[in-house]
C-alpha atoms as one frame of an Amber mdcrd trajectory, in Angstrom:
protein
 -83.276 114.542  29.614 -84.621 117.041  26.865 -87.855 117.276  26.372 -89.171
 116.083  22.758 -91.107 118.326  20.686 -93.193 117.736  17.266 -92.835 119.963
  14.247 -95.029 120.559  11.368 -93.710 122.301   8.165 -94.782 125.330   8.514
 -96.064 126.255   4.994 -97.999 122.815   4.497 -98.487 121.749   7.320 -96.948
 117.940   6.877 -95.705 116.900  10.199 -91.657 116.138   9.938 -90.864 114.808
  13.300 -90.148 115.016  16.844 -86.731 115.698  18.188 -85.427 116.622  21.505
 -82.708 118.741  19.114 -82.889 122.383  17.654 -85.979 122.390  15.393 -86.261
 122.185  11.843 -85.983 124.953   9.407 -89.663 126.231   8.229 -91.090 124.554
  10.957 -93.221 125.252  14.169 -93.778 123.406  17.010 -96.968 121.302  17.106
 -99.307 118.755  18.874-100.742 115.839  17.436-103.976 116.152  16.113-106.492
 114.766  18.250-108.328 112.526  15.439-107.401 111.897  11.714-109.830 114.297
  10.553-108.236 117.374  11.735-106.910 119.843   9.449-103.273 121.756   9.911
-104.261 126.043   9.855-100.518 126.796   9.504-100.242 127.053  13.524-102.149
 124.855  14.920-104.523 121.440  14.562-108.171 122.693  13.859-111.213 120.162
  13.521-113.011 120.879  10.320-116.442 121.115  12.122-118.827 118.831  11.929
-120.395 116.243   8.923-123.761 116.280   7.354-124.255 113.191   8.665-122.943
 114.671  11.890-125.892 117.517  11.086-128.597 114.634  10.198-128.117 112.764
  13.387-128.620 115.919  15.627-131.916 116.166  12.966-133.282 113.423  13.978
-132.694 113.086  17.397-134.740 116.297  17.606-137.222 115.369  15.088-137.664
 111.691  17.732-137.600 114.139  20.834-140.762 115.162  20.858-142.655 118.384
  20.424-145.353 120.577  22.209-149.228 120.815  21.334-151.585 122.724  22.976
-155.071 121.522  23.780-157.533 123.976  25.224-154.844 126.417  26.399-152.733
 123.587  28.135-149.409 122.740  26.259-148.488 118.795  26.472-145.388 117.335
  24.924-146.156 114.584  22.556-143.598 111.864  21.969-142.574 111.539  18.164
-140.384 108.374  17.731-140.561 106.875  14.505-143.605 104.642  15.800-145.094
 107.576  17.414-145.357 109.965  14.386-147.005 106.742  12.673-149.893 106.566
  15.597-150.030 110.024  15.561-151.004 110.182  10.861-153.652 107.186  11.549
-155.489 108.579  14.270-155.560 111.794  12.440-156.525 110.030   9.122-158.962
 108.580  11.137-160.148 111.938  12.667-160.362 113.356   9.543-162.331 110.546
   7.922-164.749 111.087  11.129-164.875 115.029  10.671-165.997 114.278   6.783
-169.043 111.761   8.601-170.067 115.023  11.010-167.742 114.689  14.242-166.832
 118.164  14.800-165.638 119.826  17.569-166.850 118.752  21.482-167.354 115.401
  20.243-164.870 113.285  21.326-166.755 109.944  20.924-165.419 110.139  17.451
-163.571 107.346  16.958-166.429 104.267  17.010-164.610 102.553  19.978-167.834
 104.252  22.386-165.228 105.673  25.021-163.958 108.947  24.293-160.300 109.166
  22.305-157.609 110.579  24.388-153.997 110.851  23.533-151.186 110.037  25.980
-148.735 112.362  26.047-144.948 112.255  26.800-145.556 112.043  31.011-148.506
 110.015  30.588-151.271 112.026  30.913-154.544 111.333  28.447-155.639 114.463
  27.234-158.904 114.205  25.432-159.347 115.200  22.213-161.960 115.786  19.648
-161.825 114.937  15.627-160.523 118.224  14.431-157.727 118.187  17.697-156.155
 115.192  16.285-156.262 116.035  12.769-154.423 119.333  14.066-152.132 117.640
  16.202-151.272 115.537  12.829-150.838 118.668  11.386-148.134 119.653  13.868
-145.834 116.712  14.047-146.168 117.154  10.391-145.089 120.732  10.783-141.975
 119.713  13.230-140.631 117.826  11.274-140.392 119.725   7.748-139.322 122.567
   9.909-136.228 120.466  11.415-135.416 119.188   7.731-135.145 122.812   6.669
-132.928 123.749   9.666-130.861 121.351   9.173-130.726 122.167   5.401-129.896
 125.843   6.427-127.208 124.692   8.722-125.524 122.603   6.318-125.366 125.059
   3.501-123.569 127.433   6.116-119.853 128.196   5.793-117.688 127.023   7.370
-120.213 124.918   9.486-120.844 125.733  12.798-119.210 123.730  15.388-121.998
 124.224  17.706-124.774 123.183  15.446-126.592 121.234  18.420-127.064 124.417
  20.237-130.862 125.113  19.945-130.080 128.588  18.515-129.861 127.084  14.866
-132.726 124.626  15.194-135.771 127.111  16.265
């Protein structure tokens, strides 16, 4: 029994039909596209790279992954979920409420509570920190995210897209 093959016209790129007979005039021989969204070259299926909202997704998962802060020459990874990034702005509203009332650096009874503030970073470690620490480490997740927003602005604007936009090469 022949095997059956699939044409596409070879100028649009419309498929015709399969046959198991000599092929088509203007025609090639083709696969299937592997989704809907594919897009016909002329020889072959392409994808047409990925969506913004393909682009935003990668975005935030980065922007929830977390991000590193360094506290008296150590470097800790600090979690940044939605929840966390709101911990992290009211402790350092706090902190910088405290640093206008005279906590400054070294002090890290800060916070009223009478035990020193420490934050708990990603692998659960409390690193202590002082007023003007947590007002920087604000700062940062701050920074982090703005800077993934603008990568992911820069990626988007690209042309065509780049199919490997999760590689970190476009996010650092």
């Amino acid at each position: 029994m022949p095997e059956v093959v699939h044409y596409a016209d070879r100028t649009t790129g419309a498929y015709l039909y399969a046959t198991d007979e000599d092929p088509p005039s203007n025609s090639v021989v083709v696969t299937a596209p592997l989704s809907s969204t594919y897009i016909w070259d002329g020889t072959v299926w392409v994808s047409p790279g990925p969506t913004s909202d393909e682009i935003e997704a990668e975005r935030d998962r980065r922007v929830s992954a977390g991000f590193e802060f360094t506290v008296d020459g150590a470097s800790y990874t600090i979690q940044s979920r939605s929840s966390d990034r709101e911990n992290i702005l009211g402790a350092a509203g706090a902190a910088f409420r405290a640093q206008v009332g005279g906590k400054g650096a070294g002090d890290y009874l800060w916070d009223g509570t009478g035990e020193e503030f420490a934050w708990i970073t990603a692998d659960n470690q409390r690193v202590k920190m002082d007023a003007p620490t947590v007002v920087a480490l604000g700062d940062a997740a701050i920074a982090t995210k703005q800077r993934l927003i603008y990568k992911a602005r820069g990626i988007k604007d690209m042309s065509p897209l780049p199919s490997n936009y999760t590689d970190d090469k476009w996010w650092g």
